[in-house]
C-alpha positions in Angstrom: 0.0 0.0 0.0 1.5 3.5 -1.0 1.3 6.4 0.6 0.9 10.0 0.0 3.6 10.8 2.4 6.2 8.4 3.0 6.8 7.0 6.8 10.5 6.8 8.2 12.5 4.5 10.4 12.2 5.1 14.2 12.0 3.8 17.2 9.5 0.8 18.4 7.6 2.8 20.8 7.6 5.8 18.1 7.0 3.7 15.4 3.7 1.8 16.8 1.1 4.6 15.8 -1.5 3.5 18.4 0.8 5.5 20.5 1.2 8.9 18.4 -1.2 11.6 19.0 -4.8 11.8 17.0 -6.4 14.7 15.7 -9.7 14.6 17.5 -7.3 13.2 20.9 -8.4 9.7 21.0 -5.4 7.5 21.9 -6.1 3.7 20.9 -5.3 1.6 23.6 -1.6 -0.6 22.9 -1.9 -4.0 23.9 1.8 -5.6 25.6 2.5 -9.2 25.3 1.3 -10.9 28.0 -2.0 -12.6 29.3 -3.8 -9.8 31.0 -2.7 -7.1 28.3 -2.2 -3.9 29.9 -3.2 -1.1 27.7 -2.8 2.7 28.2 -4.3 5.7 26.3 -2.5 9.0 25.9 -4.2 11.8 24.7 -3.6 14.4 22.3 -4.1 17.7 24.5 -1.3 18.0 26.2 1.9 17.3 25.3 4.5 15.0 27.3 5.6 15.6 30.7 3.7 19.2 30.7 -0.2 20.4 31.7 -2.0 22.0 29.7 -1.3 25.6 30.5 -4.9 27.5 30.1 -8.2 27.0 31.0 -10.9 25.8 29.0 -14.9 27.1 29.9 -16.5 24.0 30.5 -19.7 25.3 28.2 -20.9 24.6 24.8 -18.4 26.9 23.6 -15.0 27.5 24.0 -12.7 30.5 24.6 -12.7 31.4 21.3 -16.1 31.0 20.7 -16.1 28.5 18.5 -19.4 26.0 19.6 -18.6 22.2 21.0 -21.1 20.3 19.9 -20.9 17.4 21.6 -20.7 19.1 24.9 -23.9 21.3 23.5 -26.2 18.1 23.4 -24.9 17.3 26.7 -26.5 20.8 28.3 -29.5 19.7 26.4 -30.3 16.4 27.8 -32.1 17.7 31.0 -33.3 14.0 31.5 -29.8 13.5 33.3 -29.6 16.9 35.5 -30.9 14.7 38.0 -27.8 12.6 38.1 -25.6 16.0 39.8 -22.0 15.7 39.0 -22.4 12.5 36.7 -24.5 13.3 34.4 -21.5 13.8 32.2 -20.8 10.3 33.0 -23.9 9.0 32.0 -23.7 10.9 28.3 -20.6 9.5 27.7 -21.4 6.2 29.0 -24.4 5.8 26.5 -22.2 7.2 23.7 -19.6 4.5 24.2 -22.1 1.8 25.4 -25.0 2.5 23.3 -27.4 2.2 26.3 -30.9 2.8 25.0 -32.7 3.0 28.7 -30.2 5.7 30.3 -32.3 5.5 33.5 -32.2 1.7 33.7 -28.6 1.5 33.6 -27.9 4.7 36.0 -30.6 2.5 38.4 -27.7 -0.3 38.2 -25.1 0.9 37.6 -24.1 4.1 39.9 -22.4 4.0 43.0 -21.3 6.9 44.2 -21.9 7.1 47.8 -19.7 8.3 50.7 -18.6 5.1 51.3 -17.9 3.9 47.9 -14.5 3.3 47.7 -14.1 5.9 44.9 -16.2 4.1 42.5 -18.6 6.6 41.0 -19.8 3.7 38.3 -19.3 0.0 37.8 -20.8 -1.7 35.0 -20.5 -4.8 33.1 -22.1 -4.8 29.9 -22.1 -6.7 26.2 -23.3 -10.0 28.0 -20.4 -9.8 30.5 -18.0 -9.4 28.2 -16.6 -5.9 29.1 -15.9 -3.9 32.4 -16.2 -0.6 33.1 -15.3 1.2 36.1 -15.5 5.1 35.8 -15.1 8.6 38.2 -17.1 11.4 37.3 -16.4 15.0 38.1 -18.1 18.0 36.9 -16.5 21.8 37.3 -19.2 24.7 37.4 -15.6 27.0 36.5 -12.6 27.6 34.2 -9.9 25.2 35.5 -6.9 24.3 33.5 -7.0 20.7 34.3 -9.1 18.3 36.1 -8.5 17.0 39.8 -5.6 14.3 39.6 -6.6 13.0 42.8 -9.4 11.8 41.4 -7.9 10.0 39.0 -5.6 8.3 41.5 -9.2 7.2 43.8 -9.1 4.3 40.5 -6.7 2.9 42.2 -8.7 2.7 45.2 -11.8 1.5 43.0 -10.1 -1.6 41.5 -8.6 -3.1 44.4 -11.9 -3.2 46.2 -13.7 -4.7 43.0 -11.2 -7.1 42.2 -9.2 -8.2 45.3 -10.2 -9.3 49.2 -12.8 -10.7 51.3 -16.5 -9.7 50.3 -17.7 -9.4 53.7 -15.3 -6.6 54.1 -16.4 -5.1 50.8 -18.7 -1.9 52.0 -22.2 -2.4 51.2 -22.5 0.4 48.9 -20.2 -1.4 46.5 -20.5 -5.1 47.2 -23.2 -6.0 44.6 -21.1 -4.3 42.1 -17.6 -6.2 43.3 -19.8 -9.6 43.9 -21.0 -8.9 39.7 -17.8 -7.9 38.9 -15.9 -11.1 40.1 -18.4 -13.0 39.2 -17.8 -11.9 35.6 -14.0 -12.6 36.1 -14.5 -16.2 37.6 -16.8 -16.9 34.0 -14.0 -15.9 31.4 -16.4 -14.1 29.5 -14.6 -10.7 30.5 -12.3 -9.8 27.6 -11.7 -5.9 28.8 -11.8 -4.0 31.8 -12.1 -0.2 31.0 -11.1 2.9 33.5 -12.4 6.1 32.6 -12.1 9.4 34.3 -15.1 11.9 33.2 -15.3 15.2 33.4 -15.6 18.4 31.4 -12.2 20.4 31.6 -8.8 20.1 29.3 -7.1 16.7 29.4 -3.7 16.6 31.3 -0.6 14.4 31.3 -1.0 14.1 35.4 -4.3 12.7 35.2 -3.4 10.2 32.2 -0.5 9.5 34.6 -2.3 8.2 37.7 -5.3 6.4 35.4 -2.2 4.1 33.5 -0.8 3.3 37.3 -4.6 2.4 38.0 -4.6 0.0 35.0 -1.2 -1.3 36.3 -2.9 -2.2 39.5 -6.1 -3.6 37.9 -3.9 -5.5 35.3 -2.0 -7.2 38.4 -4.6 -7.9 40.3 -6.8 -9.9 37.4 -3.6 -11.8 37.1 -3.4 -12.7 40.9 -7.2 -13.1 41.5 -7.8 -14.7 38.2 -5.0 -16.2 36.7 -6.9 -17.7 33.7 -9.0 -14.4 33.3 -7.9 -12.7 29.7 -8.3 -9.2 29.7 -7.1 -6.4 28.2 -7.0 -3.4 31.0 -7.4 0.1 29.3 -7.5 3.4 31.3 -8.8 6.9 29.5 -9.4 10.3 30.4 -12.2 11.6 29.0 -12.1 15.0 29.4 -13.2 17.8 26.9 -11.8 17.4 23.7 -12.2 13.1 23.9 -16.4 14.1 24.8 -16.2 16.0 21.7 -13.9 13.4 19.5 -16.5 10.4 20.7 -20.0 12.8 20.0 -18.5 13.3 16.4 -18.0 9.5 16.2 -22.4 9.6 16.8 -22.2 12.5 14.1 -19.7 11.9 11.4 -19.6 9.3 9.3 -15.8 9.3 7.9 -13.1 10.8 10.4 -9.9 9.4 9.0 -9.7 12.2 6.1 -6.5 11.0 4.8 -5.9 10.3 0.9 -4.9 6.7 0.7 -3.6 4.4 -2.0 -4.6 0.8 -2.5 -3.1 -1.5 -5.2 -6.5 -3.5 -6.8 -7.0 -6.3 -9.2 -9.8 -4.5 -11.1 -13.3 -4.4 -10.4 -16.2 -2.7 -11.2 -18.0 0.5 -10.5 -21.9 1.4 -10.0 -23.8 4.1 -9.7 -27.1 5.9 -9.1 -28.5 9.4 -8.3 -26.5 10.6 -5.5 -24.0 7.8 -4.8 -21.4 5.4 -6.9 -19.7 2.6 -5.7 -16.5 0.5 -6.8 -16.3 -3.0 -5.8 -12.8 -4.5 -5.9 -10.1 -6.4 -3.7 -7.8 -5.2 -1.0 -4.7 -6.6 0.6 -5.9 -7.3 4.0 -1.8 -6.4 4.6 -3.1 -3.1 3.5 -6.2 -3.3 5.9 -3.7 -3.8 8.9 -1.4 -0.9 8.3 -4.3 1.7 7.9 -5.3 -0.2 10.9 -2.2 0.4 13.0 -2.5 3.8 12.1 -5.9 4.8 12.7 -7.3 1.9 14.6 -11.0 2.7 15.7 -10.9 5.7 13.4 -11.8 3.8 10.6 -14.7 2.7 12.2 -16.7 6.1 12.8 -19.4 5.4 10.4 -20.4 1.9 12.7 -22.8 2.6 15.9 -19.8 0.4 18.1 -16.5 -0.1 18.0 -14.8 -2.6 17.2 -15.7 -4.7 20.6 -12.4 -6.6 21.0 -11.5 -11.0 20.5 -13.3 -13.1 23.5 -11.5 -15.8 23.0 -13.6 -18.8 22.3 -13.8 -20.6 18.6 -17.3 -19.6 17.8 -16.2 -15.6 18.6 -16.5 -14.1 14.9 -13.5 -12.0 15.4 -11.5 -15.1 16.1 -12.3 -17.2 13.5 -11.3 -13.8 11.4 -7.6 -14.5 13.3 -7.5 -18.1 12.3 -8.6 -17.4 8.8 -6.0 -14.8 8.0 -3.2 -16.8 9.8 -3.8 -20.5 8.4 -5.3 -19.9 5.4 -4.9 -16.4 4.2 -5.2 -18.0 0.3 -9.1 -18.7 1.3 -9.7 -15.5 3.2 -11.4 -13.7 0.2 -14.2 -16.7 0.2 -14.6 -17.3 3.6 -15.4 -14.0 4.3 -17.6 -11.0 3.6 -15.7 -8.5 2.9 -15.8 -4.9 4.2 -17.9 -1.7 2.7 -16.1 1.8 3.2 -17.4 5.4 2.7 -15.2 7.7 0.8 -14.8 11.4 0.4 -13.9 10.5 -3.4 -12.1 7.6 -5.3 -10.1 7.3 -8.3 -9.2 4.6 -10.1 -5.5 4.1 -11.8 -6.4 1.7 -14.7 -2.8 1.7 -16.2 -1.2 0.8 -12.7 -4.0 -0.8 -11.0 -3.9 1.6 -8.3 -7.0 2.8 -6.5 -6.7 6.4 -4.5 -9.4 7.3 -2.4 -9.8 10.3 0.3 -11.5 9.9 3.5 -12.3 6.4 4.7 -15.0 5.1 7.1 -15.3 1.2 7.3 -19.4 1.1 7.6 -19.5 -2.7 7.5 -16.5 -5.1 8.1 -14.7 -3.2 11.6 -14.9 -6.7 12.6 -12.6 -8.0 9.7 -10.6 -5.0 9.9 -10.2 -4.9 13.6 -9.6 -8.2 14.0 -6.9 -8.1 10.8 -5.2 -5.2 12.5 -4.7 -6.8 15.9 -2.5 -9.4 14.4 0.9 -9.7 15.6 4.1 -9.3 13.1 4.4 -13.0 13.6 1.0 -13.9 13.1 0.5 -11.0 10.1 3.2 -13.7 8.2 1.3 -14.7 5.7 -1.1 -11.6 4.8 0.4 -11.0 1.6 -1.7 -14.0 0.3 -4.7 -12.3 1.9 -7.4 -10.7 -0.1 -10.4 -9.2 1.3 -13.6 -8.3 -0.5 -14.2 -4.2 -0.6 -17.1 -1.9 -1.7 -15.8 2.0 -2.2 -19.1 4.2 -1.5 -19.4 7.8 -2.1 -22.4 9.1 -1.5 -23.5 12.8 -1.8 -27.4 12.5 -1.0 -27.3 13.1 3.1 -30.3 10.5 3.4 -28.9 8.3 1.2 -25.7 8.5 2.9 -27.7 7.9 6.7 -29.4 4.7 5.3 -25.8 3.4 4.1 -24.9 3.7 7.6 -27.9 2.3 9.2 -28.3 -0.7 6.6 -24.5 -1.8 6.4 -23.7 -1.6 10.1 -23.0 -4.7 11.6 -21.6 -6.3 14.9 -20.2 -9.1 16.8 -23.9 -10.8 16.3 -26.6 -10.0 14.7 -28.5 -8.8 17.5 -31.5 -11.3 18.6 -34.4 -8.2 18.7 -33.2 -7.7 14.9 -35.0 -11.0 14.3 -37.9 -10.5 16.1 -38.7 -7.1 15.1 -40.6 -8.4 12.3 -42.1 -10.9 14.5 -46.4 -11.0 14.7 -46.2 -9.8 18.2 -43.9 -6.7 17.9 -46.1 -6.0 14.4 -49.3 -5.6 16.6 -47.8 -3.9 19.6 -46.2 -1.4 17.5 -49.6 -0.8 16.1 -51.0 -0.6 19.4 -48.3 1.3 20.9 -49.6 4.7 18.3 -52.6 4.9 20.3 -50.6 5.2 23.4 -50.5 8.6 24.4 -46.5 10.1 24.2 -45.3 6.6 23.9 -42.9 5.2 21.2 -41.9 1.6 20.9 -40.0 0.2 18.6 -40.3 -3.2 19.2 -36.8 -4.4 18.0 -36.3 -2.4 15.6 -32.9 -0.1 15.8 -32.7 3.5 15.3 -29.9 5.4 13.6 -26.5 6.0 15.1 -27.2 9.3 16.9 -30.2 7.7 18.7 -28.3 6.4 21.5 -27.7 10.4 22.9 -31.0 12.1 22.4 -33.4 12.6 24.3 -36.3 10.4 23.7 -38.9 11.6 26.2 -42.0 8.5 25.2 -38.9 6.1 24.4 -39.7 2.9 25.6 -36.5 1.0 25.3 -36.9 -2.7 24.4 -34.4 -4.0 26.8 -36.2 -2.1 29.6 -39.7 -3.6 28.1 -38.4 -7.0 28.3 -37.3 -6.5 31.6 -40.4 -5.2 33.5 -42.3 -8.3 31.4 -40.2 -10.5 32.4 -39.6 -9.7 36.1 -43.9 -8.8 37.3 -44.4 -12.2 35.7 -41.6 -13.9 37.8 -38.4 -14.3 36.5 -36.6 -11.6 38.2 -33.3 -13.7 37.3 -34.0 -13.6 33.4 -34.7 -10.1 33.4 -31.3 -9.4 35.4 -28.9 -11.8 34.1 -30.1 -12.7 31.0 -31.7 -10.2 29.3 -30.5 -11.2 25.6 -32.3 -14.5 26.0 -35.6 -13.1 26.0 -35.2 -12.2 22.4 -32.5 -15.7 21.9 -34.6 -18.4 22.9 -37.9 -19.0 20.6 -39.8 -20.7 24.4 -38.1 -17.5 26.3 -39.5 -14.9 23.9 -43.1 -16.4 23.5 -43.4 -17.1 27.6 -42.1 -13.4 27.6 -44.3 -11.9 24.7 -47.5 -13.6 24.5 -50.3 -13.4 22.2 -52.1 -11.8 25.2 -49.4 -9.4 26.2 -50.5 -5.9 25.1 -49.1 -2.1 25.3 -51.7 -1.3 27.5 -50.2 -4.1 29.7 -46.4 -3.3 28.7 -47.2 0.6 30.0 -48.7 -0.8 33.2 -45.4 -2.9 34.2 -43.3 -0.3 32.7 -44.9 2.4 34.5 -44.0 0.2 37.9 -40.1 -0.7 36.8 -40.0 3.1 36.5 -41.7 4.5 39.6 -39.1 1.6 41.3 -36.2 3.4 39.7 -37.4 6.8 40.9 -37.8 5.9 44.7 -34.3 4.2 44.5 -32.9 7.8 42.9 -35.4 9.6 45.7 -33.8 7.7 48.3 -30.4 8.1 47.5 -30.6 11.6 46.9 -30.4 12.1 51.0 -27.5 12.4 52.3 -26.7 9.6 54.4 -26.6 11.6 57.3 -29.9 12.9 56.6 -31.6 9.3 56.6 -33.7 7.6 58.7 -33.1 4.6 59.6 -35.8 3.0 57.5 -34.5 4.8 54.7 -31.1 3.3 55.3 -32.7 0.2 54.9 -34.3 1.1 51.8 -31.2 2.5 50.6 -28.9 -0.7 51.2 -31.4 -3.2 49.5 -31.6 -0.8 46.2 -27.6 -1.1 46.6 -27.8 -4.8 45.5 -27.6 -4.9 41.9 -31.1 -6.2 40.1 -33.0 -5.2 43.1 -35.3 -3.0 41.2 -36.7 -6.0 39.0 -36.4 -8.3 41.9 -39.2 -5.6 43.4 -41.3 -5.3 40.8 -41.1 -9.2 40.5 -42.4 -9.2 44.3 -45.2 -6.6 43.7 -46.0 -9.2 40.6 -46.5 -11.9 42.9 -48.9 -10.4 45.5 -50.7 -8.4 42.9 -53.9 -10.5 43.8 -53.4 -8.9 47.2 -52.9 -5.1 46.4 -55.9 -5.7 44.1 -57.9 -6.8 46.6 -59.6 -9.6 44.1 -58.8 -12.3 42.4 -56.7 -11.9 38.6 -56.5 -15.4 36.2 -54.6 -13.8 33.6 -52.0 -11.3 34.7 -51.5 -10.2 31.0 -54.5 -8.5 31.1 -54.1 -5.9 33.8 -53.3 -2.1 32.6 -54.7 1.2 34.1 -58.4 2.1 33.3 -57.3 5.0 31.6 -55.1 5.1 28.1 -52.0 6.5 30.2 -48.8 7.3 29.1 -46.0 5.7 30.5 -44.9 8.9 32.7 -48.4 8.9 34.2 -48.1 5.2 34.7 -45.0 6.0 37.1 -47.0 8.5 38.9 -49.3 6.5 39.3 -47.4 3.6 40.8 -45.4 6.0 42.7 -47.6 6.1 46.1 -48.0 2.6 46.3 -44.4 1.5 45.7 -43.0 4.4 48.3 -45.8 2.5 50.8 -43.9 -1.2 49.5 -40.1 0.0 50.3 -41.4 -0.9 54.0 -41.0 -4.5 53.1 -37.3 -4.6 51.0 -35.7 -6.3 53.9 -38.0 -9.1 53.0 -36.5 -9.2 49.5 -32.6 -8.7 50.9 -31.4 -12.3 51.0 -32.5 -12.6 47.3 -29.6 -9.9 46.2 -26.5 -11.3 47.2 -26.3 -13.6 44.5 -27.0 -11.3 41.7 -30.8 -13.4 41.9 -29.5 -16.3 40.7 -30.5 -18.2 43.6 -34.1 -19.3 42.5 -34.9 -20.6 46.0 -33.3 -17.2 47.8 -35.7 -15.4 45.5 -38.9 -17.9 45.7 -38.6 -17.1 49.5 -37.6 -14.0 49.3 -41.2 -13.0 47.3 -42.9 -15.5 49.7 -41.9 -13.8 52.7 -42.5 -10.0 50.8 -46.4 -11.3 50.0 -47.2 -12.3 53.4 -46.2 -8.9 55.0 -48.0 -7.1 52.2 -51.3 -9.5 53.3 -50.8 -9.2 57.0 -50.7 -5.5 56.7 -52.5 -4.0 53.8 -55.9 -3.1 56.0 -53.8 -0.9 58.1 -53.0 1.2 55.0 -55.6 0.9 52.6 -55.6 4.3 51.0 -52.1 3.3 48.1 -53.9 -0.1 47.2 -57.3 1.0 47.3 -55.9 3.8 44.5 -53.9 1.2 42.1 -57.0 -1.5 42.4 -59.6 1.4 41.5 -57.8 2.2 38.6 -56.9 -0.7 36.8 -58.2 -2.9 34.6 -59.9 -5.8 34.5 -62.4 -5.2 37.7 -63.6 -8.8 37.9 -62.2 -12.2 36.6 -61.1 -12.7 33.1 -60.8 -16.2 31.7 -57.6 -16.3 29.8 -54.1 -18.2 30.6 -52.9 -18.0 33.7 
């Protein structure tokens, strides 16, 4: 591959480019050669072994005026003021995540607390397969650099998650270090991430104390774990990396740079608006512009290239073992990639292809699995061909449907298949006469959608979730969510033929009212609580203990009724509400339930996925709800007055 300006000799450490500066200041993570790879990410605002020397406004413009965009959708998203000083947190988490139910996760997922042991958030996410642990901090003035002592709390944050006895393990953080080592003991963790939020200039002190938290993370997994693989990766996320990952949402080619490809031929297509050249490319090629511009290249894909678990039916390692054992085969055995360009141009005389600007919009898999390749294990890539589509596209919505139709992932994920499904046909239909309510019912939304604001959105995970957990499988919901839409018997004892949106906003409403008395409650300052709200506040500390509540209120609904239900399926409010008056609704009567959560307790420390714990557990929540609803009628009296059906209904049970 030529190009337009030619590279020199230097040293290793020089010469790798995942370590050289990049223009928007993301620093691809370099991988060292040992089990637990240790990775670090330096970033391009400040130079080496200096801070950056002014301040920065931490608004949507800065000093010169000039507007940040990313940071401008930020101020936006009131939905998240709630959240204080990690709000920021939560926008970038659901940038890099692509978290559709922002509330959901921050419901799991934050733990910030006094006590916390310097974990602001702990998360583990793509079906256990990645870690992150995270510090938010937000500056209300001009500050030249963030707080490096905050970046060294990681430190702090990692050893309590990974390392020691549980029962020492504070209770504010112990369902997340319980999940956490859990995930570790599996082997389905392939990356632990450490990010430092926050809304001020990046500085070479706080990349500094995030690597030696990495360090400490990497040695611990190797101690703790020993046959734990994981690549440990620590990043500072301050204002130019917010704006670098909200253009990744935005613009569909970053990598601007005129490259040139040798080609066999090919052949070119075209329409109104957009042309295409289809051809071959060294997959050599591939894995220099890789090593170059690593995740770069994939700016036009909703994710990022999500990394090798290593197991043989992993796609991106059968791309590995492909390229390395049979390279000669690689053009047939796999699909090939599909880039955007600025422009192409095609050499005939030299078979040389040039094109400027490039934006792999289906194939980062290939690519990033091409471009991880060791020298040793890159060999043989000569003999490697790989199947490419050149795209240039001028029509703006022509150019979003590229995106949105080409992107691909790991899997093909399961609500993909079941968006066209009978079920998700009808509720989508019923869904329109739901006042400010919009369900989508599998289908995906474009690569922005993740960061806006969605005020009727009713994610599908989150659906699936409240389904799944009033009708009793508080486990599924929790732990495995993607089975729902996997399993054919999962999905249809989930979604059945009698399950309606009526019925989806009435156990919605309820997962969401749960959500808001856990935020209520930890709101107060612990000082400030009584003691039954320090009760209240350690169960919703356990992680799942929100569906594990609305899986209790599920079970004794006969009993908050006040009459008998055959079909649960059929219950929803009298009146067409939305889901935000559902949660209002539900409010009183769940605030009047967090009196029994010490009932549920014993069913959290095993992440629920102790079916007898949580059989008991729900057992011993009903029969306080009977013994004591006379004494408080007014709550039940409310929810059974308002919803629907009155009497008995035949129907399944």
């Amino acid at each position: 591959m030529e190009r337009s300006t030619p590279r020199h000799p230097s040293p290793r450490w020089r010469r790798d480019p995942r370590r050289q500066r990049h223009k928007f200041g993301i620093h691809p993570r370099v991988i060292a050669p040992h089990r637990s790879r240790l990775r670090h990410t330096l970033r391009k605002a400040t130079q080496r072994g200096q801070m950056t020397n002014h301040a920065e406004t931490p608004k949507g413009h800065d000093e010169d005026g000039n507007e940040r965009p990313g940071f401008r959708a930020f101020e936006t998203r009131d939905d998240l003021s709630k959240y204080g000083s990690n709000a920021l947190l939560l926008f970038l988490a659901q940038m890099r995540l692509g978290i559709d139910d922002i509330e959901a996760f921050a419901a799991n997922a934050l733990t910030d607390h006094s006590n916390d042991k310097k974990s602001d958030l702990v998360a583990v996410v793509n079906d256990g397969s990645r870690i992150v642990v995270a510090q938010g901090y937000f500056s209300k003035t001009a500050k030249p650099a963030a707080p490096d002592n905050k970046a060294a709390d990681a430190n702090t944050a990692v050893s309590w998650l990974i390392s020691g006895p549980l029962e020492t393990v504070p209770d504010t953080l112990r369902g997340a270090a319980e999940e956490v080592r859990a995930a570790l003991l599996a082997g389905t963790v392939s990356e632990l991430e450490i990010w430092y939020s926050h809304n001020l200039p990046e500085s070479v002190n706080v990349q500094r104390e995030l690597d030696q938290a990495a360090r400490t993370a990497d040695a611990l997994i190797k101690r703790e774990f020993p046959e734990a693989d994981v690549d440990v990766t620590s990043t500072e996320y301050g204002i130019t990396a917010l704006e670098a990952e909200y253009a990744r949402t935005q613009a569909p080619i970053l990598v601007a740079d005129e490259v040139t490809l040798d080609v066999p031929g090919g052949f070119e297509l075209k329409a109104d608006g957009w042309s295409a050249f289809s051809t071959a490319v060294s997959a050599a090629a591939l894995r220099a512009l890789w090593s170059t511009h690593t995740t770069d290249l994939m700016s036009p894909n909703i994710r990022d290239y999500l990394g090798m678990v290593r197991s043989v039916g992993n796609i991106n390692f059968g791309i590995k073992e492909t390229a390395k054992s049979e390279p000669e085969n690689f053009a047939i055995f796999n699909n090939g990639i599909t880039i955007l360009v600025n422009d192409y141009e095609l050499d005939e005389a030299t078979s040389k292809l040039t094109v400027h600007g490039v934006g792999i919009v289906n194939g980062g898999q290939t690519t990033g699995a091409i471009g991880e390749l060791s020298a040793s294990e890159a060999s043989r890539l000569d003999e490697a061909m790989v199947m490419a589509r050149f795209v240039k596209c001028t029509d703006p919505s022509v150019l979003q449907n590229i995106v949105r139709y080409n992107n691909t992932q790991n899997k093909v994920e399961a609500t993909d298949f079941r968006s066209k499904d009978p079920i998700q046909e009808r509720l989508r239909n019923e869904f329109s006469k739901v006042p400010d309510a919009e369900y989508r019912g599998g289908r995906r939304g474009g690569a922005s959608d993740a960061i806006v604001r969605r005020r009727g959105l009713l994610p599908d995970s989150s659906v699936a979730q409240s389904l799944a957990a009033f009708h009793g499988r508080p486990n599924l919901a929790y732990n495995e969510t993607r089975a729902i839409w996997d399993n054919d018997a999962t999905y249809a004892s989930v979604f059945r033929d009698t399950v309606g949106a009526r019925h989806i906003v009435f156990v919605f409403g309820l997962l969401r009212a749960v959500d808001q008395a856990k935020q209520t409650i930890m709101a107060i300052p612990e000082a400030g609580r009584t003691d039954a709200q320090k009760r209240h506040a350690e169960f919703f500390r356990a992680r799942g203990s929100n569906l594990l509540f609305v899986a209790a209120v599920g079970a004794c609904v006969e009993t908050l009724l006040g009459r008998p239900v055959t079909d649960r399926t059929q219950l929803k409010f009298k009146k067409n509400l939305s889901p935000a008056e559902a949660t209002v609704a539900w409010q009183p009567l769940v605030d009047t339930l967090l009196s029994f959560s010490k009932n549920l307790a014993p069913a959290t420390d095993q992440g629920l996925k102790s079916q007898d714990k949580v059989a008991r557990a729900l057992e011993d929540f009903a029969a306080m709800v009977e013994a004591t609803r006379s004494a408080n009628p007014v709550p039940f009296d409310a929810i059974a007055s308002s919803t629907l059906p009155a009497a008995t209904t035949p129907g399944a049970a």
